[in-house]
N, C-alpha and C positions, 0 to 999 in steps of 0.2 A: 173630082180628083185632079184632072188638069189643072183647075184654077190652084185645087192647094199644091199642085208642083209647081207652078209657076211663082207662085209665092216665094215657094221652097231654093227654089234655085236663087230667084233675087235675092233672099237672106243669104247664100252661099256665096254667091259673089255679085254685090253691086260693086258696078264701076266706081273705082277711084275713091270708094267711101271703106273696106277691108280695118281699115284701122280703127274708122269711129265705130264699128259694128262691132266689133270686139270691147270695144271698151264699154261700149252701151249695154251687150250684154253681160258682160263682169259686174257692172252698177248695179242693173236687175237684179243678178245671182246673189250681190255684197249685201243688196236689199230685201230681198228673201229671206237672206240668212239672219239677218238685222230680225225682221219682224217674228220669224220661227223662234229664235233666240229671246227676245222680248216675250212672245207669248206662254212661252215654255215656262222663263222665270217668273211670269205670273201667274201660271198655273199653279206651280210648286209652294209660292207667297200664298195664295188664295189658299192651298190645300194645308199650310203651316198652321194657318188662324183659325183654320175651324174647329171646332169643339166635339169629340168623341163621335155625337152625335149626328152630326156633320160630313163627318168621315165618314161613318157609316153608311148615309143615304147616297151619298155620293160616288163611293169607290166599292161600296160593303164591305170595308174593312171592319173586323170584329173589335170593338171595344175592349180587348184581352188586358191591355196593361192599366186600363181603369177596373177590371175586375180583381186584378192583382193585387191594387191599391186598396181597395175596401176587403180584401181579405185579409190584407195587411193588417188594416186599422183593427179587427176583428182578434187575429191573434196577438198583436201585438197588448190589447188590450185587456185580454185573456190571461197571456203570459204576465203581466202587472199585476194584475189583482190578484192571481194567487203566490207572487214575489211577495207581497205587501203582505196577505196573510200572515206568509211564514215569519215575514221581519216582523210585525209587530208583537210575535213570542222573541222575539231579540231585544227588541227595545224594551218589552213590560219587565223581564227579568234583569235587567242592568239599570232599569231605575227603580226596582222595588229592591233589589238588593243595595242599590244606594241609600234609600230611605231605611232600613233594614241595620246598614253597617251605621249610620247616625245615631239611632237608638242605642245601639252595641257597646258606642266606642264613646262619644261624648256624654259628660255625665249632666243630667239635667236638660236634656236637650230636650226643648218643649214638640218638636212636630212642625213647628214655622221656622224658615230659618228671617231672620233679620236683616234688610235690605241683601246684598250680595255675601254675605259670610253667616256661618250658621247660628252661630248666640256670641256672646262676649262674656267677661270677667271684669270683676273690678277689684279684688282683694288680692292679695301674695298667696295667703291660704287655697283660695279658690282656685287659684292657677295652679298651683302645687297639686293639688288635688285634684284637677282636669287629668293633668300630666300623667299620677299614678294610677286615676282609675282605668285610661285606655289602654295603659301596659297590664294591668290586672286583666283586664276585659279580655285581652288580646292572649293571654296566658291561661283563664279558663274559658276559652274560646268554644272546644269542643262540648263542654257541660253545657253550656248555654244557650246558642245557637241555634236556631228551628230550623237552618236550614244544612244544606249539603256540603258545607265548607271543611276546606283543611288550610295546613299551613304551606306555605310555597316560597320558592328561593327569590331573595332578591339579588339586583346586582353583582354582589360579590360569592353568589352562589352557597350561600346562608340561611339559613332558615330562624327566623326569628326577627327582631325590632332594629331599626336603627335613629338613632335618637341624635338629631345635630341641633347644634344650638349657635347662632349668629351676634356678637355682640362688639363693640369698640374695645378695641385694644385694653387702653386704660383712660383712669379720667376719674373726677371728683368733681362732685356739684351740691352747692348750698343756694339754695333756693331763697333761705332766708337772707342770706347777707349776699344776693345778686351777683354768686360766682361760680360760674364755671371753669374745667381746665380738663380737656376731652379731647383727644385722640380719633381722629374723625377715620383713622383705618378703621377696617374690619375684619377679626378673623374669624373662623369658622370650627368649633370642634367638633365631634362625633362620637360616640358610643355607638357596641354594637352588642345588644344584649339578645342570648339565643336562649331557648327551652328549657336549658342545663342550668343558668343562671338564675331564670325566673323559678323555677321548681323548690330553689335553695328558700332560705329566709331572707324574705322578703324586705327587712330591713337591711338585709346586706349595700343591695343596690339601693334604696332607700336614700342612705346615709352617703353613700359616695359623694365624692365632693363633686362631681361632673354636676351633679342636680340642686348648686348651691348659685341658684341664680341672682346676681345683683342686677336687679330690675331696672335701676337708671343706667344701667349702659347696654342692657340686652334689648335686641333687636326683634330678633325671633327663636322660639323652639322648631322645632319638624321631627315630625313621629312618622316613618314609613314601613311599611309593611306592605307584602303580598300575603293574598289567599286566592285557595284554588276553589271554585265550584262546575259542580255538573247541574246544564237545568233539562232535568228529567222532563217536564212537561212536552216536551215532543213528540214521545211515546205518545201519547193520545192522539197526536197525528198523523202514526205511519211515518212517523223523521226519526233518525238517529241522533241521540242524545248529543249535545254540543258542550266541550270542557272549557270554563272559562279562568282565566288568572287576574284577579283585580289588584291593581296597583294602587293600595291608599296612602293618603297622605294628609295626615291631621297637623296643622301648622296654627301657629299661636305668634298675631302677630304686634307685636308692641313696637313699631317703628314712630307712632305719633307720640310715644311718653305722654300721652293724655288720661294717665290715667285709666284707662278701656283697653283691654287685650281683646282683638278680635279673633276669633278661631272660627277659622277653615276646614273643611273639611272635601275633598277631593276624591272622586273614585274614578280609575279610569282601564277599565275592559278590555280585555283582548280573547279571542275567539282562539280557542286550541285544535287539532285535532285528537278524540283520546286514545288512547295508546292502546286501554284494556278494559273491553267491554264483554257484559255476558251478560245480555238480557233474556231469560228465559221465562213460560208462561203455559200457560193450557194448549192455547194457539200460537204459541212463536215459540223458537229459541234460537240467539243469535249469538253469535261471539268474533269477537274482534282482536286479534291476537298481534302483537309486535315483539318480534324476537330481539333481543334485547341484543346488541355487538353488532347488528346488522342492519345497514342504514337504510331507510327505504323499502324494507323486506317485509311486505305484509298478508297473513294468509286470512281471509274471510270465511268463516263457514254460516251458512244463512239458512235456515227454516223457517222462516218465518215469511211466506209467499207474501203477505200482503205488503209488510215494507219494499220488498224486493220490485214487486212489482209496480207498487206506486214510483218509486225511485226509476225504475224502466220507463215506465209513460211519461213522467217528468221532463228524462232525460231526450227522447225521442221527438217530445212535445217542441222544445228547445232546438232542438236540432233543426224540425222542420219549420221552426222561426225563421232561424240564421239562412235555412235556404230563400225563403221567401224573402227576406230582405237585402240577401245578396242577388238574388233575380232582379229587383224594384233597384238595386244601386246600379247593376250594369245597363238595365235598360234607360232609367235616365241620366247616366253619362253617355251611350250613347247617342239620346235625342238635343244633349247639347252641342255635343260632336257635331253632328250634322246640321242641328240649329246657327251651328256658327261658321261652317262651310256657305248654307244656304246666304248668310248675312254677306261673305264677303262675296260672292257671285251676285248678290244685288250691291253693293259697293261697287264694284267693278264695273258692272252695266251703267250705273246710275252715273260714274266718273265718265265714259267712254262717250254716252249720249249726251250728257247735257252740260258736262266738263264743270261737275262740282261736287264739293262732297256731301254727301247726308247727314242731315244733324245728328247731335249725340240722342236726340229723342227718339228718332226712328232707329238709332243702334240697337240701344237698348232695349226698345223690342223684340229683338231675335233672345235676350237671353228670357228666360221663364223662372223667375224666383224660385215659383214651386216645385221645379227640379232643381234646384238650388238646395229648399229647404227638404223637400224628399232626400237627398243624397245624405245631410247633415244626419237624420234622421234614421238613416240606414246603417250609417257606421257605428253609430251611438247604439244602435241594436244589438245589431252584429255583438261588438265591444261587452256589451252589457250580458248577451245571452253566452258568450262564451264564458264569464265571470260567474255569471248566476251558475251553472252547469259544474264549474271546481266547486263551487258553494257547496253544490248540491251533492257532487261527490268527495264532499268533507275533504277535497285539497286546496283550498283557498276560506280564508274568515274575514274579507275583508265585504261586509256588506254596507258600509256608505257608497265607494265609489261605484259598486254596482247600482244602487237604489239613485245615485246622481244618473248614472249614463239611464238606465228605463225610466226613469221617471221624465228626466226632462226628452228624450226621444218620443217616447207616449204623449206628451207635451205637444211637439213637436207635429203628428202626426194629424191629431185632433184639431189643431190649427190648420192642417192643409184640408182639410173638407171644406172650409170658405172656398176654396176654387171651386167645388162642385155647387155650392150654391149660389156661384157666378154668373151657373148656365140659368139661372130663373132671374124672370125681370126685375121681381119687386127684392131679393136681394142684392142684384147686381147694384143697385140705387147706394146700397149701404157701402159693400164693398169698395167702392167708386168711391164713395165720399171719405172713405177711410186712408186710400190709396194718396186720393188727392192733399185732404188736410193732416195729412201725417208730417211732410216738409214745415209747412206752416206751425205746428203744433211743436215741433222739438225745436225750432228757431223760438219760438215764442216763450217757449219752458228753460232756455239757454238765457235769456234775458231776465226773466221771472226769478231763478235760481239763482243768480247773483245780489238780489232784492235779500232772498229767503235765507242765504249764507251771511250777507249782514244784518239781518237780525237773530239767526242763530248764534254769531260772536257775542254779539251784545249782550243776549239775554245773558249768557252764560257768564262774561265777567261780572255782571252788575247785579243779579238774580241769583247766581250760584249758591251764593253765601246763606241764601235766605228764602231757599225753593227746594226742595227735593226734585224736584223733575228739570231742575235747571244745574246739576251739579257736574254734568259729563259731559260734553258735546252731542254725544250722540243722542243721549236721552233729551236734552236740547232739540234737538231735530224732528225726533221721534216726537215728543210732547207739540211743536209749532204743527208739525204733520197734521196730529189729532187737532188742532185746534181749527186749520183751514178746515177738514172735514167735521165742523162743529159739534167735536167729540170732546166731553169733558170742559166742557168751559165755566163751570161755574167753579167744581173745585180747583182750577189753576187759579182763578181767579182769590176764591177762600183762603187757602193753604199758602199766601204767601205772609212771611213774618212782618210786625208791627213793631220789631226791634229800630229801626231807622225811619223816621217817617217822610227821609226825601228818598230814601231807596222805593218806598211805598208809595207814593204820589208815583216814581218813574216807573215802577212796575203799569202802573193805571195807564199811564200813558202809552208803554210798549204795549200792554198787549191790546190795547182799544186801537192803537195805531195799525197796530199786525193784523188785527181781524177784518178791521176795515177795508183795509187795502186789496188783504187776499180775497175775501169776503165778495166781497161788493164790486170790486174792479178787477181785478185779474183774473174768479173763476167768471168772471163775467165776457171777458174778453175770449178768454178760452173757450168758452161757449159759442160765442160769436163767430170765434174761426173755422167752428165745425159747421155751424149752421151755413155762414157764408158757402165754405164748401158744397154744402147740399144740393142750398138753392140752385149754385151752377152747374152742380149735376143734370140736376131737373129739368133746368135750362138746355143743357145740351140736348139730353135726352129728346126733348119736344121739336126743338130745332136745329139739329145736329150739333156735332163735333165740331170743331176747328179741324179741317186736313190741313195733314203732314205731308213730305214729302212720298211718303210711305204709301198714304192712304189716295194721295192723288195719281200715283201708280197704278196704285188697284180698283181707279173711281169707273173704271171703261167699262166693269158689268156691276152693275149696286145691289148685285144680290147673288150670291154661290148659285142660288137653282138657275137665277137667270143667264148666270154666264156660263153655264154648264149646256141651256138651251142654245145660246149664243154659237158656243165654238162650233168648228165648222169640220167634219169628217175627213177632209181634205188636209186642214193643218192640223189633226192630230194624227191623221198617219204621219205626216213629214215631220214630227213633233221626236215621235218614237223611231222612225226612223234614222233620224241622224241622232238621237238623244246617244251619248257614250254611254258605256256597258260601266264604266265608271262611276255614272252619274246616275245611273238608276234609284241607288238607294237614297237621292235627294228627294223622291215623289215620296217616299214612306217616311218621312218625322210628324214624331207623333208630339 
């Protein structure tokens, strides 16, 4: 005891030294703070990087929001497959009723249609008679017809045909003696022929001069009409019947004066809700009533439990989606939140100590894609499950945009399980390599594509004439596509015409050039880039990484367990003790 007062007092006051004693122990105190500070943000860095698991043995923090996540993937997957059910009775009915209104409406029409348009004409007769048989068709529509259709207003709130015809002005052409004299405007007329008119005799409208077409200056016909249909097969699933309005339009088009009218035909669907339903049965009766003068006013009477209830669970089903998704969004906004506080307090130390900044490499590590691409994923849910849900309660008919937002969120989702097969060694290998050669791979395909765009131009001026698969650009593309993936290469090769024999020699030449190249050198290289990747995976792997600035920070314990052994009881009380009541929530990002 006396010794240590004796001490005591000479720290209290030595002679003539009161100054440097103070300043020596402020340096102490400034250095204390320095190393508690240092050890704290490495605690917090260590406790960022590790993986669920990690967390777990370490703190026992419960892996809650990786359970989240797979429950996610689970409903969310759930919730798609029986979206998709429903929609593929949407899609089968608006493309059997298209095949269905072809039959109907065009006469002759074999069941193929003919490159992009559904069959062609080549006589005045035959086009005259295209013309009148769809108006006939369309006038004993209800005799005919197998299926649930009626007549529906168009446009002008009409119920019946509207027949416009497209041609020049005026003009005279003799073919024979190499003269023309043509009026290169356009105008446009119209007929509107309703129920009342077709019912009459039929040569009335016949004969009218509106359908006295001179073919060397007309352009095109266009026959439009609506119909309305209900497609009953829902019922068989516990869904309420869906009213649909098709917008057809059968067009006749003679813009090439080649002799060839090509006809169109066009069906395009729109999704109602109905107005006036009574479905009644042994086991159900339901009715759907809208009072006509009052907008919005709808009273339901429903006995029929099992619709009712299937639409209940549906709706419930959805709901507890959007919760689940909205949990999964606010929790990884907030782990970026705090991922990117944690970043700038290692910025800050990292500037103070060593007076430099940290690359953009070790930046980027504080953010995590995968919260990134979770969040993208969640909205797109969200977005999607609130749509499907008006779907479902027949106030909304717009199922693309919802089948885009779950479809690609589902997408989306299925893609983030690569981070859980991050945590196993023999995937991390893949992932890594994917990581890595991804940069290299889209620089590499930026280079490539400027290759593949010039000979996409090419083929297409020089080939066009004399290729079917060379007449569009895009089918251009499409066709060069198939060919790298040595799909179809004998009939490109067949199928080109022997009308030019130096157009045919340069066909030989492009496409022997095109496959070569892509073939044998480029998917070769691109090969190469992944592999190179690999190998330096591999490499690392065996004998470490290259450190970062990052990772030379965190090099003082080279293993979580060890440096969990390491720290010392003394500086984690002083850790927690001075830690701000602020700064707590920095130890918890997950």
């Amino acid at each position: 005891m006396a010794g240590q007062s004796c001490r005591f007092v000479q720290a209290r006051k030595p002679e003539g030294g009161s100054g440097v004693f103070r300043l020596t122990v402020r340096n102490t105190m400034a250095h204390l703070d320095s190393e508690v500070k240092e050890e704290c943000l490495r605690e917090d860095l260590k406790f960022y990087f590790m993986n669920p698991c990690e967390k777990y043995r370490a703190r026992r923090q419960l892996p809650w929001k990786l359970g989240l996540q797979i429950l996610k993937i689970v409903m969310v997957t759930t919730q798609l497959v029986r979206f998709g059910l429903s929609n593929q009775l949407v899609v089968a009915f608006k493309e059997e009723n298209t095949v269905a209104f072809k039959h109907l409406f065009l006469k002759g029409y074999s069941g193929i249609d003919e490159d992009d348009y559904s069959y062609s004409v080549y006589t005045q007769e035959d086009a005259y008679e295209s013309i009148f048989f769809a108006i006939n068709q369309y006038h004993h529509l209800k005799n005919i017809s197998l299926g649930t259709l009626g007549y529906g207003e168009n446009e002008d709130n009409r119920i019946g045909l509207k027949v416009c015809k497209q041609h020049y002005k005026k003009g005279s052409m003799f073919p024979s003696n190499e003269t023309l004299n043509i009026d290169s405007d356009t105008e446009r007329d119209c007929l509107h022929i309703d129920l009342q008119a077709l019912s009459k005799n039929p040569q009335d409208w016949k004969n009218s001069s509106f359908f006295r077409l001179e073919f060397y200056r007309l352009l095109q016909v266009e026959i439009s009409f609506h119909l309305k249909g209900i497609d009953l097969q829902t019922i068989h699933f516990r869904e309420l019947p869906d009213c649909y309005i098709f917008q057809n339009t059968i067009t006749f088009d003679n813009r090439a004066h080649s002799g060839k009218i090509k006809i169109y035909f066009d069906s395009d669907a729109h999704i109602e809700e109905c107005k006036d339903l009574n479905i009644s049965g042994s086991s159900c009766h339901f009715v759907w009533k809208l009072f006509p003068g009052k907008a919005c006013l709808t009273i339901a009477f429903c006995f029929c439990s099992s619709v009712q209830k299937n639409t209940q669970y549906i709706l419930v089903f959805d709901a507890f989606v959007i919760v689940i998704c909205l949990a999964s969004l606010i929790l990884c906004t907030r782990s970026i939140v705090l991922a990117l506080k944690l970043r700038k307090r290692f910025l800050n130390f990292f500037l103070e100590k060593y007076k430099r900044h940290v690359c953009n490499a070790d930046r980027w590590e504080f953010i995590n894609g995968w919260y990134v691409l979770v969040i993208i994923s969640d909205l797109m849910t969200i977005i999607g499950s609130i749509l499907k849900m008006e779907i479902k309660a027949k106030n909304l008919t717009n199922y693309d945009l919802c089948s885009i937002l779950l479809g690609t969120s589902t997408l989306l989702v299925w893609v983030g399980v690569i981070r859980y097969l991050g945590y196993f060694q023999a995937y991390n290998v893949l992932i890594l390599t994917m990581q890595a050669s991804l940069p290299k791979v889209l620089r590499f395909c930026a280079c490539a594509g400027m290759i593949y765009l010039g000979y996409t131009f090419c083929g297409w001026i020089v080939l066009g004439p004399y290729h079917d698969k060379f007449e569009d650009l895009d089918t251009v593309a499409e066709c060069l596509f198939s060919l790298v993936n040595g799909d179809d290469m004998f009939a490109t090769f067949a199928q080109i015409q022997k009308k030019s024999i130096l157009v045919w020699l340069f066909s030989r030449l492009y496409l022997y050039s095109f496959i070569s190249l892509f073939i044998y050198m480029i998917l070769s290289l691109f090969i190469a880039l992944i592999t190179d990747s690999y190998d330096t995976i591999k490499k690392y792997q065996q004998n470490g990484f290259p450190d970062t600035d990052l990772q030379e920070f965190l090099k003082d314990c080279s293993s979580k367990e060890k440096c969990q052994k390491e720290s010392s009881a003394f500086l984690s009380c002083i850790c927690c003790l001075r830690r701000k009541g602020s700064d707590d929530h920095l130890i918890l990002i997950n």
